[in-house]
C-alpha positions in Angstrom: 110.4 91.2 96.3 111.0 94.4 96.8 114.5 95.4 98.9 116.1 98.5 100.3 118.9 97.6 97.0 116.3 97.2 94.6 117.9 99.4 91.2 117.5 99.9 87.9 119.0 98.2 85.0 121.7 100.4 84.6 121.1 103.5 82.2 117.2 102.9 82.4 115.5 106.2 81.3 112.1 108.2 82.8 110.6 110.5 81.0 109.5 113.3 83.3 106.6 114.7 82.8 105.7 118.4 84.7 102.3 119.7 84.8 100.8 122.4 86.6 97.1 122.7 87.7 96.3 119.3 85.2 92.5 118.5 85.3 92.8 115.5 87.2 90.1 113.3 84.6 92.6 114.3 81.6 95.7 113.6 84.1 94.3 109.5 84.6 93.2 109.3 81.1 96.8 110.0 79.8 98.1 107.7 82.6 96.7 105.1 81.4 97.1 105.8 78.2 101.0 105.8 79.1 100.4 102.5 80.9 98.8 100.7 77.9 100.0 102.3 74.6 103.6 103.3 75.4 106.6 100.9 76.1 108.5 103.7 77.9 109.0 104.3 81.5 107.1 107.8 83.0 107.3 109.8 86.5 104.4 112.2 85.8 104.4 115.1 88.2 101.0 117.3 88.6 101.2 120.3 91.0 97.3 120.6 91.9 94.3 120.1 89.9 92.0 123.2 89.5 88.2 122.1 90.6 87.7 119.8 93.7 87.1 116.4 92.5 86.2 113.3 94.4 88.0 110.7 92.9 86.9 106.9 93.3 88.6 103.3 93.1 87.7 101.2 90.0 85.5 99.0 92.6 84.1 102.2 94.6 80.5 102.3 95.6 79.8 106.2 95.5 76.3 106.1 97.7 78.1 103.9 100.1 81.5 106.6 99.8 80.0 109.8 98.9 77.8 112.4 100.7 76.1 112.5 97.2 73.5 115.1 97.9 76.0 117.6 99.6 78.3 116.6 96.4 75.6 117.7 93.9 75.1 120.4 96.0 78.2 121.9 95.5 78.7 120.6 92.2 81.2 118.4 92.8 82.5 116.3 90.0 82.9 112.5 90.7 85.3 110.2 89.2 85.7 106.7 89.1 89.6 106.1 88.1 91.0 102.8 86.2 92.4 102.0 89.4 91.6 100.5 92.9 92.3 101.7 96.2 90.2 104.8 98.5 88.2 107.1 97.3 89.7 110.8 97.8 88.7 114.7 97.4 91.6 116.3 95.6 91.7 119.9 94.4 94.6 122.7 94.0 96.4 121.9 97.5 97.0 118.4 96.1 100.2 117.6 94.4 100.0 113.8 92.4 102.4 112.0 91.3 102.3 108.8 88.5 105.5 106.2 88.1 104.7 104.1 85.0 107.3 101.2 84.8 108.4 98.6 82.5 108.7 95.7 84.7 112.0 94.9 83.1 113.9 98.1 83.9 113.0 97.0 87.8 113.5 93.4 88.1 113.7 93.3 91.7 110.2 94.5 92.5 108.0 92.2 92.0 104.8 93.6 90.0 102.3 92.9 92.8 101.0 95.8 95.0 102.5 95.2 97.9 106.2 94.8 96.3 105.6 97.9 94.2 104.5 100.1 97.3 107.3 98.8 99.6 109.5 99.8 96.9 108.2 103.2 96.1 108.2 104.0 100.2 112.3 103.4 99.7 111.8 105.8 96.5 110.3 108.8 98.3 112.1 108.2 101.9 114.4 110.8 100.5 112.3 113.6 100.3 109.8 112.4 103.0 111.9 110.7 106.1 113.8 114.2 107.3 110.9 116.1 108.1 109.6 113.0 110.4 108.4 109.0 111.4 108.1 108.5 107.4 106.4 105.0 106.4 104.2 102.8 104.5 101.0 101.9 106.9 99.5 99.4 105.1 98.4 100.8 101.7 98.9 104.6 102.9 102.0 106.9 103.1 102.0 108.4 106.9 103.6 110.5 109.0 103.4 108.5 112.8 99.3 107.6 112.5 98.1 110.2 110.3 98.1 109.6 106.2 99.4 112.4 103.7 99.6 110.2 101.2 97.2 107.7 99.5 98.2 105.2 96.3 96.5 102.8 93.9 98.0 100.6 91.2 97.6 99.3 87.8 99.5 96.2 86.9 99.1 94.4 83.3 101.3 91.5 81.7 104.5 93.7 81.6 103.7 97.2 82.9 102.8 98.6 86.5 101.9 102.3 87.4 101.8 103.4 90.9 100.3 106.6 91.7 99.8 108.6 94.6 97.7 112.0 95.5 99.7 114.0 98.0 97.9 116.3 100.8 100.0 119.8 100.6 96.9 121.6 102.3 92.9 120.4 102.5 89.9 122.6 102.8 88.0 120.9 106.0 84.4 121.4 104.3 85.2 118.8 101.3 86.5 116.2 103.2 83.1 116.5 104.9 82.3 115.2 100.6 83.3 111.9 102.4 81.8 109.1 104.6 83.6 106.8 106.6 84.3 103.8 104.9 82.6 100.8 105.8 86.3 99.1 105.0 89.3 101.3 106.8 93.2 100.7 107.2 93.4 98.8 110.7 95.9 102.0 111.8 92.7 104.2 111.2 90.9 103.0 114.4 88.1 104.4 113.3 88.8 108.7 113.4 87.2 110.9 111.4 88.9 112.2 108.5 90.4 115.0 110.3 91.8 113.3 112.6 93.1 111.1 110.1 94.9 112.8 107.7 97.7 115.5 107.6 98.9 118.6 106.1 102.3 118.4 104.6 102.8 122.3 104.9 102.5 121.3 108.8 105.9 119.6 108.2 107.8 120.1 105.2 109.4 123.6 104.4 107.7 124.7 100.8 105.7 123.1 98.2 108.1 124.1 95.4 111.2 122.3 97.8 108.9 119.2 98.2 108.2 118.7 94.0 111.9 119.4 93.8 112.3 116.5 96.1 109.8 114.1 94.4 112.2 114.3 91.3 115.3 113.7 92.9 114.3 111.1 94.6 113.8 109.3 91.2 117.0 110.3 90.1 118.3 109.1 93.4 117.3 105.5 93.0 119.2 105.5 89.9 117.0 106.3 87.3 117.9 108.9 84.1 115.3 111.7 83.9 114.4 112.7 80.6 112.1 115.6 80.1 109.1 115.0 78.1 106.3 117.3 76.6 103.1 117.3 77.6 102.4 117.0 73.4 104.7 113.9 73.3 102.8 111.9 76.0 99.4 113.2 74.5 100.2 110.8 71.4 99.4 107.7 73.6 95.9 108.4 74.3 95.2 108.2 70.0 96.8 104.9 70.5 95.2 103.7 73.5 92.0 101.2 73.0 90.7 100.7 76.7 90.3 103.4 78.9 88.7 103.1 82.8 88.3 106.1 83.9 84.9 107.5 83.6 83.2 110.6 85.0 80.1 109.9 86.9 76.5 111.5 86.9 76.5 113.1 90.3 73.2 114.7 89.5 71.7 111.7 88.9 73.2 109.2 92.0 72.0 112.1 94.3 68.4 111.6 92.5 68.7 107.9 92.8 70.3 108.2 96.4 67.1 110.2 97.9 64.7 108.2 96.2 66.4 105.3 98.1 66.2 106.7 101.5 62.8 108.2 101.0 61.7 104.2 99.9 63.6 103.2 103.0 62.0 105.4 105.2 58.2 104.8 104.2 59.0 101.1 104.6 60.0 101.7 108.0 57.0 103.7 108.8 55.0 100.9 107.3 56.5 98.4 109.4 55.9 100.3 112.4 52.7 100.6 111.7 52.0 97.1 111.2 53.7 96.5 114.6 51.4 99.1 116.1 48.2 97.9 114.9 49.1 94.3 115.6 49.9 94.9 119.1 46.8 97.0 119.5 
């Protein structure tokens, strides 16, 4: 289990990876790719990701997620990522970041979600806990009640990656992209997204200080950061065989979603009907 001594084998390396306005479909694919076809350990840092994207669990429902019509409206892409958690709108004003680990360079974290996000809230206290009430609320980084922070996992046999999308700013008319979720973090009691999550410019000095931060804290833990190329980490995805992140038809879940209501709604006046005549 995860502790607030949990290290390193001494000398492990990262390789860091910068990216700047990475589309966030390529940005999972390579994740994964890291994940799967590459026995080395990653920190990959994106600073924003150019179009606004929803971006679903691996178990997401988008009709029952989505406001799919305003979605294709707008011409919003969706994406249904390779792994599980929330479903988020992401877009320039997000900043994401990706740890990819061998399990044997941590051997005090257990590679179960829970270890693995206890630990990475100890990781990123650093840059996070002097600008306020930093913590982990169940699967969500938070400052006090309100989330700034949301994180999934992928764990196989030997290798975990834990990645997080980051709120640096958010544009109020896409999180209207979202409904509330049928299944919400207890600390949510229920608020609207706005009143739900935070701004991170609200709180924290500048955006370049805070990506600074996310790197040192790495470094901090006791890691060895070792640049890498954006080419270097490219030659996993020739290599990787499985890949679960797929881009979604939004056109067509839209179609599929009105037909649904429209069925739903003649039923109803159908059954009305029936009531009507039969009390008449």
């Amino acid at each position: 289990m995860a502790t607030a001594a949990a290290r390193p084998v001494p000398g492990t390396v990262v390789r860091l990876l910068r990216l700047q306005g990475f589309p966030i479909l390529q940005q999972l694919r390579l994740e994964e790719a890291l994940l799967r076809a590459t026995p080395h350990n990653w920190f990959v840092l994106n600073d924003g990701t150019l179009d606004p994207t929803v971006v679903l669990g691996v178990s997401g429902k988008p009709d029952q997620l989505v406001h799919l019509p305003l979605a294709a409206q707008q011409r919003v892409p969706l994406i249904k990522r390779f792994t599980g958690g929330g479903t988020v709108v992401v877009d320039a004003d997000t900043i994401f970041t990706a740890l990819i680990m061998q399990q044997q360079s941590l051997p005090e974290v257990a590679a179960y979600p829970r270890p693995v996000m206890q630990y990475t809230e100890q990781l990123f206290a650093a840059a996070f806990a002097p600008h306020g009430p930093f913590r982990l609320r169940e699967n969500d980084y938070c400052y006090g009640e309100r989330k700034f922070g949301g994180n999934a996992q992928a764990i196989t046999k030997s290798r975990w990656v834990h990645h997080t999308s980051f709120l640096w700013d958010f544009q109020e008319e896409r999180m209207a992209l979202l409904k509330q979720p049928e299944r919400q973090p207890e600390y949510r009691q229920g608020r609207d997204h706005l009143e739900f999550v935070l701004r991170l410019r609200e709180l924290l000095p500048s955006r370049q200080r805070l990506l600074e931060q996310l790197c040192a804290s790495v470094e901090a833990a006791g890691f060895r950061l070792q640049d890498a190329s954006l080419a270097e980490a490219e030659e996993a995805l020739a290599a990787n065989k499985l890949c679960g992140t797929h881009l979604l038809d939004v056109q067509q879940l839209a179609a599929a979603e009105q037909e649904r209501q429209q069925a739903e709604a003649k039923a109803a006046a159908a059954a009305a009907a029936a009531a009507a005549c039969a009390a008449g």
